[in-house]
N, C-alpha and C positions, 0 to 999 in steps of 0.2 A: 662803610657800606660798599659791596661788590656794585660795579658797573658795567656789571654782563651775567645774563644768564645762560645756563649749558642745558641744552636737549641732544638725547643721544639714546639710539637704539642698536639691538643688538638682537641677533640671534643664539639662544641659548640651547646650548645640548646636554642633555640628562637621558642615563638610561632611563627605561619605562618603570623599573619598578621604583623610582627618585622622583617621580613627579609631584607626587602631591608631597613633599616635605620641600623640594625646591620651589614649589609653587610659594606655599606656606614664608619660606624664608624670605622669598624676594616679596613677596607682601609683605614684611614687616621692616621692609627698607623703605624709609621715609622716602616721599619723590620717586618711588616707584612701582612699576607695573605691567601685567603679565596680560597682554593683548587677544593671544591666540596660544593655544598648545596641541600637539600633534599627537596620540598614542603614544608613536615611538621617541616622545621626550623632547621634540621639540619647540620651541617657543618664540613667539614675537613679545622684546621686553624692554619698556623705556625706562631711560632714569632724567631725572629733572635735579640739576642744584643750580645755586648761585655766586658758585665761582668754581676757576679749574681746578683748585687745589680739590673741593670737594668732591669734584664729579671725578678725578684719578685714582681718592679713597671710593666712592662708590664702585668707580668701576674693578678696580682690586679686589671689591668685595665679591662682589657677583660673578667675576671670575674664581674666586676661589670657593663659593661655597659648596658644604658637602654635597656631595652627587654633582655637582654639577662637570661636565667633560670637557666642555667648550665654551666659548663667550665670543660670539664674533661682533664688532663692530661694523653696524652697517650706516649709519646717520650720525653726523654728528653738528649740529647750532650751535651756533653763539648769537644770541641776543643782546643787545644796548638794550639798557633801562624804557628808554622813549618810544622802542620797536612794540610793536604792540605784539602781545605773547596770542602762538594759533588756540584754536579753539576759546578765544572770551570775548 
């Protein structure tokens, strides 16, 4: 069992005609989620795992997916188990 969890947010950039399939995509990345999105493709989008190894393949992913231009990292947590997680 990991002894930390990763919250980390990003700004994502897609052209406009890639939104709704980059939308789609990163919806179906477990632990994640599309906050806000702009016309011109841009996007508020967290990922949530429970260790680094995983949040490095998440984040790999969502940088690479199709359409997608950019991934900037704007936030990134680390959580202890005992730390009470925001929003519960």
């Amino acid at each position: 069992m990991s002894n930390e969890y990763h919250i980390s947010s990003f700004v994502v950039h897609c052209l406009p005609d890639d939104i709704r399939g980059v939308r789609r995509a990163i919806g179906a990345m477990e632990g994640s989620e599309v906050h806000a999105c702009t016309d011109d493709g841009k996007m508020v989008v967290t990922l949530e795992r429970d260790n680094r190894t995983d949040m490095q393949v998440a984040m790999e992913a969502l940088a690479t997916l199709s359409g997608v231009l950019s991934a900037s990292l704007t936030y990134h947590r680390v959580e202890a188990p005992d730390e009470p997680r925001e929003n519960q």
